[in-house]
TIMARDREN-756888 format. One record per atom (N, C-alpha, C): residue in one letter; z, y, x. Coordinates in steps of 0.1 Angstrom, whole numbers, plus 5000, padded with zeros to 4 digits. Layout:
% residues N
AZYX
...
% end
This chain:
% residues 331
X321371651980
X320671761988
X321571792000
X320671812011
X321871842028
X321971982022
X323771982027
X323872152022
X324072242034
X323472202043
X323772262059
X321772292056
X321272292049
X319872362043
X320272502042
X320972502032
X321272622031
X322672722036
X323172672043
X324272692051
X323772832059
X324372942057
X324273052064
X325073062076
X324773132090
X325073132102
X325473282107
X326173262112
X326473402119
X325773522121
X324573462126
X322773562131
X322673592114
X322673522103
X322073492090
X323173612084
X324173612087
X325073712080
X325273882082
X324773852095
X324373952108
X323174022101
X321773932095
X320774002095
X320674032081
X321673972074
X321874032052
X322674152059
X323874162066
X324274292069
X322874412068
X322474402081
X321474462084
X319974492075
X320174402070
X319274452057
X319874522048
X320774492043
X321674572032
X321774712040
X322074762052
X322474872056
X320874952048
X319674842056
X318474942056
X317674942042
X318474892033
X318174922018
X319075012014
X320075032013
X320775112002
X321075242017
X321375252029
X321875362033
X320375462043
X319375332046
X318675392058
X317575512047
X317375462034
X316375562027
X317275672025
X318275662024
X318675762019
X319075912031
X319675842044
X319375962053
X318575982060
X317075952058
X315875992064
X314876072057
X314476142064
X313676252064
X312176162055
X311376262049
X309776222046
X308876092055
X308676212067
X308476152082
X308776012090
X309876022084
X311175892090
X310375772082
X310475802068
X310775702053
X308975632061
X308275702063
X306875682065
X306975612081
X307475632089
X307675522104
X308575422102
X309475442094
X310075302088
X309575162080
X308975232069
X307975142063
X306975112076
X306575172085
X305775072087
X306074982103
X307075032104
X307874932115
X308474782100
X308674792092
X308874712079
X307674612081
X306774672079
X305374612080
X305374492093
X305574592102
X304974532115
X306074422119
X306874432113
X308274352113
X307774202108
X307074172096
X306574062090
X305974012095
X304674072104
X303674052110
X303874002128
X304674042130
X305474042144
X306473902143
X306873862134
X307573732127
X306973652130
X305773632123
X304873522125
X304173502137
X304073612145
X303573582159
X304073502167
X305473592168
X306473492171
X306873382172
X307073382160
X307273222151
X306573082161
X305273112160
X304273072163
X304373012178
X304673112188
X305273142203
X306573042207
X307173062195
X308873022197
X308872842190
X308372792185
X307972672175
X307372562183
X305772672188
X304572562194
X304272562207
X304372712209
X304572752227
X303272802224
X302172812211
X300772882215
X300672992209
X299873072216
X299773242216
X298173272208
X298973352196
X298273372188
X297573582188
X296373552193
X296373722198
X295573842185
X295673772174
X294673792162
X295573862154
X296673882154
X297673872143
X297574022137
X297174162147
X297274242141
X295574242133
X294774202138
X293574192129
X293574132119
X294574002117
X294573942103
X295574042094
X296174172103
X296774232090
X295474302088
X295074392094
X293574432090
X293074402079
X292774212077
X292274132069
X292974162056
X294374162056
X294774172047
X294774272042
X295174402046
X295374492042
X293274552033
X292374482037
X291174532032
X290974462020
X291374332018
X291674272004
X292374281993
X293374332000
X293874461990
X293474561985
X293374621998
X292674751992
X291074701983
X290274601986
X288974581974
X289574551960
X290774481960
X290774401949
X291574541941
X292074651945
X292774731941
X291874811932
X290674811934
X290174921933
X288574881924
X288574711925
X287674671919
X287874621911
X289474531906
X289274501898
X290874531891
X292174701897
X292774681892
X293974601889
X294374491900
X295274401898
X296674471902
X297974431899
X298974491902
X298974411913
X300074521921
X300074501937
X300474371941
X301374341932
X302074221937
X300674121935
X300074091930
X298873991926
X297774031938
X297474171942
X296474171955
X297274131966
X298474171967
X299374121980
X299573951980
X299373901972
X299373771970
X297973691975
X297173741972
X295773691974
X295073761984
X295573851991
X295573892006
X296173782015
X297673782010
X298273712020
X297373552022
X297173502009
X296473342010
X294773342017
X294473472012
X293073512023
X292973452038
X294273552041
X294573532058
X295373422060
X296073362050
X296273222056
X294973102058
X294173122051
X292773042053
X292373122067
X292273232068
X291873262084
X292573212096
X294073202092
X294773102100
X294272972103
X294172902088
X293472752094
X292272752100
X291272852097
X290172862109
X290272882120
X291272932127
X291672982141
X292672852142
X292972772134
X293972682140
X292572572148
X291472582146
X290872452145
X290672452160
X290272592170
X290172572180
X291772542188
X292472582185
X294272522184
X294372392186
X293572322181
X293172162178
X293072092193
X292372192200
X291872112215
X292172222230
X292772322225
X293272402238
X294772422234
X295272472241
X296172512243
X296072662256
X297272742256
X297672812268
X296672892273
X296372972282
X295173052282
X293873082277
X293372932272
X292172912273
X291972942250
X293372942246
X293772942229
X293973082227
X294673172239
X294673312241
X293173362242
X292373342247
X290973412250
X290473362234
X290473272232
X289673252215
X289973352205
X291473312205
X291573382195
X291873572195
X291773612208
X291773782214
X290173772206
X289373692212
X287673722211
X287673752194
X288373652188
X288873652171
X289073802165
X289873822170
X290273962168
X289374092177
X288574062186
X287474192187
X286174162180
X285974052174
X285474042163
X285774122152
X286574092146
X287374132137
X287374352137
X287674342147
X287574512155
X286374562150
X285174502154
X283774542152
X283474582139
X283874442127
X283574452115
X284474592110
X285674622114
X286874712104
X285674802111
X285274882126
X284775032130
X283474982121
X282674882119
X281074882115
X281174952097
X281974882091
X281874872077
X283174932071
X283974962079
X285275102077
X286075032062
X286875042056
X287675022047
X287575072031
X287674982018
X287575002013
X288475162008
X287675282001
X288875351993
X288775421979
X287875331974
X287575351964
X286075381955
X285075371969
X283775381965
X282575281957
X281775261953
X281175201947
X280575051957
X280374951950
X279274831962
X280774731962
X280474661976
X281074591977
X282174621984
X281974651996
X282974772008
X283874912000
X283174971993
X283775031982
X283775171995
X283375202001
X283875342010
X282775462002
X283475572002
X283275701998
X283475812008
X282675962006
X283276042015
X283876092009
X284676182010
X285976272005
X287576182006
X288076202001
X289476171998
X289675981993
X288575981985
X288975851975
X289775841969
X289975761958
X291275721950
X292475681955
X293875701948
X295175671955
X294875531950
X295375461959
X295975311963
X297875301955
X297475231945
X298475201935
X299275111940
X300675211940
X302075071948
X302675001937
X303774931941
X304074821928
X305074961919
X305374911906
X305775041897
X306974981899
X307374901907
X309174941910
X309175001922
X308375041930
X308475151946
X307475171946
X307375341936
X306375411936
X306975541946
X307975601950
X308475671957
X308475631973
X308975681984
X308875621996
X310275561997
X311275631993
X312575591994
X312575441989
X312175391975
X311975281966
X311375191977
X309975231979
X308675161994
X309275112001
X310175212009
X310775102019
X311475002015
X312875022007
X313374902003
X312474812001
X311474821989
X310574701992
X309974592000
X309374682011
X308974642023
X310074552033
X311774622034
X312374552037
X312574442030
X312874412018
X313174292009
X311674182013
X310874232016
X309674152015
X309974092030
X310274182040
X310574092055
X311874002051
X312674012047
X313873982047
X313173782037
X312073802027
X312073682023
X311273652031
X309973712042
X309273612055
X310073582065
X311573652069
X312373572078
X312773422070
X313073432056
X313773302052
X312273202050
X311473292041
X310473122049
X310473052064
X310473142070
X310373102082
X311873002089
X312673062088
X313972982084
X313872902076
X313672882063
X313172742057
X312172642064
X310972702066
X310272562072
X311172472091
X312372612094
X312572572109
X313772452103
X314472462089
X315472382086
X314472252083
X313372222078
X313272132072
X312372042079
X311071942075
X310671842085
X309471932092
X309272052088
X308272092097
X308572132109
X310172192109
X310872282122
X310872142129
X311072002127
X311771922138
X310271822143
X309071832134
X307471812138
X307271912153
X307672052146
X307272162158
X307672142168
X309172122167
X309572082181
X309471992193
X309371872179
X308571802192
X307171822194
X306171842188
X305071872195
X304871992208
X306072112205
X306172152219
X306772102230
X307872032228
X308271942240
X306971882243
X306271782234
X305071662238
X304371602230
X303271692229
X302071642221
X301871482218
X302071432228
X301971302232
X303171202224
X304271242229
X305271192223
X305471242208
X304971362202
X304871362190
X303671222182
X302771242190
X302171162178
X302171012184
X302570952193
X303470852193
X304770822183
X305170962179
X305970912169
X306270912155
X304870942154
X303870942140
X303671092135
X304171182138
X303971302141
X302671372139
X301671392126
X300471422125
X299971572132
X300071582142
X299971702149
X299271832147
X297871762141
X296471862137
X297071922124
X297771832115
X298671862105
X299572022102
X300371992113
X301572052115
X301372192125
X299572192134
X299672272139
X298972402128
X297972352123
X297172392107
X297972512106
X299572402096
X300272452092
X301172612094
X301072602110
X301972692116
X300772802114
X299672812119
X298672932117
X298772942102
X298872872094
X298272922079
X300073022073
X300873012080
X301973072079
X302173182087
X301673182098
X301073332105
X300373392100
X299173332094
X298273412088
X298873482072
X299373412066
X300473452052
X301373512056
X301873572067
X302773692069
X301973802075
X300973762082
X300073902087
X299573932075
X298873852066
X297973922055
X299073982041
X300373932042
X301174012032
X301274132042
X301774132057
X301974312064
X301074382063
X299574312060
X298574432059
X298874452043
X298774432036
X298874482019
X300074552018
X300874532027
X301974612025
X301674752030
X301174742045
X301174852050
X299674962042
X298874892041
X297974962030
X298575042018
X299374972014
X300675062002
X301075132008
X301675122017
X302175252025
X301475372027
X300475322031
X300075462040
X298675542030
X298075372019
X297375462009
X295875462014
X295475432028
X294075402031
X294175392046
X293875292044
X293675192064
X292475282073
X292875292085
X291775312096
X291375182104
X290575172109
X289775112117
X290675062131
X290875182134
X291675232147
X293175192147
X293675142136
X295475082134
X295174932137
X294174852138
X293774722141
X293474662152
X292874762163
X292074682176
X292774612182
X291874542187
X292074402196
X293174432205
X293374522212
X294674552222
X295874542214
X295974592201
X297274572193
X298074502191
X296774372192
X297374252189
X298174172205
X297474252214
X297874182226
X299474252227
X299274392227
X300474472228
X301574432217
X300874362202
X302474322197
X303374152200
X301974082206
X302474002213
X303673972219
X302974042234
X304074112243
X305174162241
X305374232226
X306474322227
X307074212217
X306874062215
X307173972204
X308273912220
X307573882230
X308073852241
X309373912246
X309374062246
X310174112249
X311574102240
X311074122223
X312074142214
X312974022216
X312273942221
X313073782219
X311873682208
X311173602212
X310373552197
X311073432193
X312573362200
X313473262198
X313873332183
X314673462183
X315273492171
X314873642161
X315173602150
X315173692140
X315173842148
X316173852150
X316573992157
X315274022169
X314473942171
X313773992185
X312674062176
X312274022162
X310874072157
X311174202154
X312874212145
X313074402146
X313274462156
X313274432167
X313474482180
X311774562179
X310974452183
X309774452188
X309374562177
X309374532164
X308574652157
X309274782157
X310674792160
X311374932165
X310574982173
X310274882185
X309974952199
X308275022197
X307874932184
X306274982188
X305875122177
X306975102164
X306575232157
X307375292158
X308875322165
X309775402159
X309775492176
X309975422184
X309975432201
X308875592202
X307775562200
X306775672202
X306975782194
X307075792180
X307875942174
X309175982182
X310275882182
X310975922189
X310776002203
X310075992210
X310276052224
X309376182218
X308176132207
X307776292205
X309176362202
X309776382192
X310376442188
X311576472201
X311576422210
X312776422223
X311976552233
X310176592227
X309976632237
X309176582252
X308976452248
X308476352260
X307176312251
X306076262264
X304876212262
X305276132249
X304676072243
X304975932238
X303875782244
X303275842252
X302575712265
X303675672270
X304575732271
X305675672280
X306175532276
X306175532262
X306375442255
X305275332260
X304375292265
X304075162273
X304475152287
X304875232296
X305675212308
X307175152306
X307375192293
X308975132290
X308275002284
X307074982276
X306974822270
X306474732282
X305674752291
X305474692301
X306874632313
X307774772320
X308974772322
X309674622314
X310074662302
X310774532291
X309774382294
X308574392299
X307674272295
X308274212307
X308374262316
X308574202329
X310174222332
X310774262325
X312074212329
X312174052322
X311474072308
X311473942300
X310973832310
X309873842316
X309573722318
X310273662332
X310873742342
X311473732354
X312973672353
X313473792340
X315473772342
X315373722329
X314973792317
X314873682303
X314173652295
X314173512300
X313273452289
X313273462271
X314573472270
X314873522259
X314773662252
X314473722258
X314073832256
X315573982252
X315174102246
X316274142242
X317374022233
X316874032223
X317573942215
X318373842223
X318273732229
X318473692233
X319673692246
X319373822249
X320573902256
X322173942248
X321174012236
X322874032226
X323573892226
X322673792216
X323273712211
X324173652222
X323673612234
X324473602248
X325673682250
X325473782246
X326373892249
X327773852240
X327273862225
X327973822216
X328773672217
X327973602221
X328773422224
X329973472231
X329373522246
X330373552254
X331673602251
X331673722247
X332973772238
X333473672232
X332573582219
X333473492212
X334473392217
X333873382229
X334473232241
X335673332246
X335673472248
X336973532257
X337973542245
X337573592233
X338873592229
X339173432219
X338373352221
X339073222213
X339673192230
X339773202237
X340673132250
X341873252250
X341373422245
X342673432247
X343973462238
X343273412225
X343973322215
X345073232214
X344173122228
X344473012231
X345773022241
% end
């Protein structure tokens, strides 16, 4: 077995740090409030991954992703409530839901590429918009849809994070194993398929390279990380709106996939800081929190002009750099 498979990397040691911090220290000094914008930057963290992923791998822009948590997150919630399953078993069968939504959305993937793969799959997702405002969210009501007025039933978390403090850790642990999928398929023959199909479609399957294969694949792995973010975030928050899904969301976490950096790990916590944690913050500073799109717009266009790399992509630069001054002045 290659043991550079599993060989951990600097970024890799960097981001168990960082996880470890936001398991054992971040629950414990935050507020109610906090524990509840944390989980779901957690959430949006998984779901933001795969966008990414997708961006940074194939070069194609997937604009559905916050609708397929949508997807996910309402399969949960039916299966919760209809038939009872423990969470981990609806989060399971959510997530494989929206990976089949992926391979539907991969099909037109098949023959476009670049703006014309952007408009499909945006239209995908205001589809999607229509159904969550028409037929609203399951929460516990009778039929198929399950919706009731009043309150509805609580939405049952897994019985090792039944508390928020417990929630979040989970939610981190749950991003922390969709970073290592994702890192596993980039070590193995699917990361070096991807790559060259974004270098050259052409030269990929010149060099046997099953393309329609390998692109499938990459949506059905987007779609399995948005449809576990929605079942997660449904735990969280206990009953989904309509309104946490629209089609713009998906364009805006895009974008801010862009900005975080969608090359590395670190660019998807970026991006989900900026979009759930960024807006409480400035309320609580006292400031609009709209402001918070003049700073995401600001970031989009620094990204695309001075880096392509995005934040992320700046540290890790930053951090090389230092490493190169003091091994010369070592030397």
């Amino acid at each position: 077995m290659d043991r550079s498979l599993f060989r951990i990397t600097r970024s890799g040691w960097a981001g168990l740090a960082l996880a470890a911090f936001a398991i054992v220290i971040l629950p414990s000094i935050s507020s109610r409030f906090w524990l509840s914008v944390f989980t779901s930057a957690g959430c949006f963290t998984i779901a933001i991954a795969g966008v990414a992923f997708m961006y940074a791998r194939l070069g194609m822009v997937s604009l559905t992703q916050v609708g397929l948590m949508g997807v996910g997150g309402w399969v949960a919630l039916r299966l919760n409530y209809a038939f009872d399953f423990p969470f981990e078993v609806n989060m399971a069968l959510a997530a494989l839901t929206t990976m089949v939504f992926g391979w539907i959305l991969a099909l037109p993937a098949l023959r476009m590429r670049g703006l014309y793969l952007a408009l499909v799959t945006l239209m995908a997702a205001g589809g999607l918009e229509i159904i969550f405002a028409t037929f609203q969210f399951p929460n516990g009501g009778d039929g198929f849809w399950g919706v009731q007025t009043g309150s509805g039933e609580a939405f049952r978390r897994p019985w090792i994070a039944q508390s928020p403090e417990a929630y979040l850790r989970y939610v981190i642990a749950c991003a922390v194993l969709g970073f290592l999928l994702i890192e596993l398929h980039r070590r193995l023959q699917p990361g070096r398929a991807w790559a060259l199909i974004r270098r050259s479609e052409a030269a990929a399957m010149a060099a046997g390279v099953n393309v329609t294969l390998y692109k499938t694949w990459a949506f059905g792995i987007a779609g399995l990380l948005g449809g576990g973010a929605g079942a997660l975030l449904a735990g969280s928050l206990g009953l989904l709106d309509d309104g946490t899904f629209r089609a713009s969301e998906s364009v805006l976490v895009f974008a801010l996939a862009v900005v975080g950096g969608a090359r590395y790990w670190q660019g998807a916590v970026v991006a989900a800081l900026l979009y759930k944690v960024l807006p409480p913050l400035l309320n609580n500073w006292g400031v609009d929190a709209d402001l918070a799109y003049i700073i995401f717009g600001a970031g989009l266009l620094h990204a695309v002009i001075t880096a392509p790399d995005g934040i992320a992509g700046q540290i890790m630069g930053a951090v090389k750099g230092l490493s190169r001054r003091k091994e010369r002045a070592d030397a």
